[in-house]
C-alpha positions in Angstrom: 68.0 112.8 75.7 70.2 109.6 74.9 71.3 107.0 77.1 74.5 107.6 76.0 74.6 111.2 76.4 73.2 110.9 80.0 75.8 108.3 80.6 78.6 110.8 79.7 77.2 113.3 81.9 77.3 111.1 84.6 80.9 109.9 84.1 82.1 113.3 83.7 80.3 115.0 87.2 81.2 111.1 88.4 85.3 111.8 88.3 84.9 115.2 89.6 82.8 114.8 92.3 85.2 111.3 93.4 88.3 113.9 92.6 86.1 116.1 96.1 85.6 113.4 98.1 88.8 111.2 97.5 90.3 114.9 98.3 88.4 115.2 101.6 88.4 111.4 102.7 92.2 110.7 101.7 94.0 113.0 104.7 91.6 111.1 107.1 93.0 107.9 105.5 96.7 108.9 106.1 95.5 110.5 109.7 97.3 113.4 108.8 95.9 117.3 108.5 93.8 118.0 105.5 95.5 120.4 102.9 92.9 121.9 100.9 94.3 123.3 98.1 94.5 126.8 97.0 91.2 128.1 94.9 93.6 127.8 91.7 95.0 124.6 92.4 91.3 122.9 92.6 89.8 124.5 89.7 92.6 124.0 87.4 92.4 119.9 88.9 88.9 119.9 88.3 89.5 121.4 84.8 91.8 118.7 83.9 89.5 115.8 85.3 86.7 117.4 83.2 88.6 117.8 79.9 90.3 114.7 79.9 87.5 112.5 80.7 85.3 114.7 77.7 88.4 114.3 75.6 88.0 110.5 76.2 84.7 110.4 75.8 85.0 112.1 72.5 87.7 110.0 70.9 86.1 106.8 72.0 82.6 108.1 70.0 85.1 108.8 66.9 85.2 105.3 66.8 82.6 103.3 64.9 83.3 99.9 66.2 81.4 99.7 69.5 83.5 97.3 71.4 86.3 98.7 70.5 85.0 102.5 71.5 84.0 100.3 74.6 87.3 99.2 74.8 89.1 102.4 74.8 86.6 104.3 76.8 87.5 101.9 79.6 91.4 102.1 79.1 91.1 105.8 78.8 88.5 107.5 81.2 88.0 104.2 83.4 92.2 103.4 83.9 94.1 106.7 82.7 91.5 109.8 83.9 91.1 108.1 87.6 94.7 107.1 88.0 95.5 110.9 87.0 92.5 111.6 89.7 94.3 110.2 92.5 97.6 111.6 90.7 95.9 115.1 91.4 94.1 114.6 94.9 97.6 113.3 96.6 99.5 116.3 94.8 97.1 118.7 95.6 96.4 117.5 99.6 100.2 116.8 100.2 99.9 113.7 101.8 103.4 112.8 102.8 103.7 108.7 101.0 106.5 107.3 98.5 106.2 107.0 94.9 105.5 103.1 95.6 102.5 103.5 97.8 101.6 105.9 95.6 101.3 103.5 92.7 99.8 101.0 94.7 96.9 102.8 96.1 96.3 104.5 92.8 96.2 101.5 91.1 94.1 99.9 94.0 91.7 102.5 94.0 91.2 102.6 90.4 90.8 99.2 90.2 88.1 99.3 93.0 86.3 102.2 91.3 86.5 99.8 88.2 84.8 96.5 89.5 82.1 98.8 91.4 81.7 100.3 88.1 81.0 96.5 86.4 79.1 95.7 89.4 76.5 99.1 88.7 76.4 98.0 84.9 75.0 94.5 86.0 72.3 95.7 88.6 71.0 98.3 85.8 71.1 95.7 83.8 69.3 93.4 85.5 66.9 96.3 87.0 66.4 97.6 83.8 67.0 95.6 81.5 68.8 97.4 78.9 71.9 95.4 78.0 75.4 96.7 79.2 77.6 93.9 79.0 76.1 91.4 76.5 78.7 88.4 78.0 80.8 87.7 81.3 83.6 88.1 78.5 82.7 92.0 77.9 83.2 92.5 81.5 86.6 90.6 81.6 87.5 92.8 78.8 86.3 96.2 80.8 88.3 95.6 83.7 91.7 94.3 81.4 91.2 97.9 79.2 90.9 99.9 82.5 94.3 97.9 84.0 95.9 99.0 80.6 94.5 102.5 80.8 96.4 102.4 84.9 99.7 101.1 83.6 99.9 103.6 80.8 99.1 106.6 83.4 100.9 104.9 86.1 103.9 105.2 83.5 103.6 108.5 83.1 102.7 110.4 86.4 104.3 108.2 89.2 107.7 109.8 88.0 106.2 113.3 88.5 105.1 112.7 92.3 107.1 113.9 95.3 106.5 113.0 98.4 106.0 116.2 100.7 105.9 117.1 104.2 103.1 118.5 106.2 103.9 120.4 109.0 101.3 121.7 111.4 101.4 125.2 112.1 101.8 126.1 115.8 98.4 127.1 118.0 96.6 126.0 114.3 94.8 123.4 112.4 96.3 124.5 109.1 99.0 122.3 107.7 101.5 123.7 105.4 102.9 121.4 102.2 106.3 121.6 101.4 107.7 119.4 98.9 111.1 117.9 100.2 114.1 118.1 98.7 
């Protein structure tokens, strides 16, 4: 099996498995009640994550230049695919914030997951020795395409998210979203 194959693999169970745990983690975050959402809700999120990070994957191997696919893969699955992530774990788990802390903590956390994701290319790299990022350059490069990939997804979804209200349900541990009005 190819690197590159394996590598897609791994980005692909990568964003749904950090769509899980940023879904279980963020509530503890906010200290607020977790929300899990409905059975439809989370497959259909997980089914988006999965698709659009394939769907980047695909159009960035359509291209034959290989910084360029590099380039795009970054912008598209590293910057637009998590953004839409976090997009989908605060609609989905209701946590009550604004459409600017939104942005910022989207954008904070995708840039984070995007420097830890340079920082894993250069300890393969230098544990294995296959080449990743060939110059300091390429990895300036990575984490500009990812920004580009959060502004163009941060243009698109913050618009979309409403803050909502959890309210705790009397004698229970089950909070209840409602968006407000």
């Amino acid at each position: 099996m190819s690197l590159a194959i394996i590598c897609s693999v791994a980005l692909v169970l990568l964003m749904g498995g950090g769509y899980l745990l940023l879904l279980t983690l963020a509530p503890l975050f906010f200290d607020k009640p977790g929300v899990w959402p409905t059975t439809h809700r989370l497959v259909s999120s997980l089914l988006i994550i999965i698709l659009g990070t394939g769907l980047a994957m695909f159009v960035a191997a359509l291209i034959s230049d290989p910084q360029l696919a590099n380039r795009v893969l970054h912008a598209l699955a590293g910057g637009f695919m998590a953004f839409v992530t976090c997009y989908l774990v605060v609609r989905d788990s209701g946590i009550p914030i604004s459409r600017f802390q939104f942005f910022i903590i989207a954008a904070l956390t995708v840039t984070m997951l995007g420097v830890g994701n340079e920082l894993v290319e250069f300890g393969l790299q230098e544990w294995t020795g296959h080449i990743f990022s060939p110059t300091t350059i390429d990895t300036w490069q990575d984490l500009t395409s990812n920004t580009v990939g959060i502004l163009i997804a941060a243009c698109i979804f913050t618009p979309f998210h409403k803050k909502s209200r959890q309210v705790a349900c009397p004698d229970t541990n089950i909070g209840i979203v409602s968006p407000l009005p």
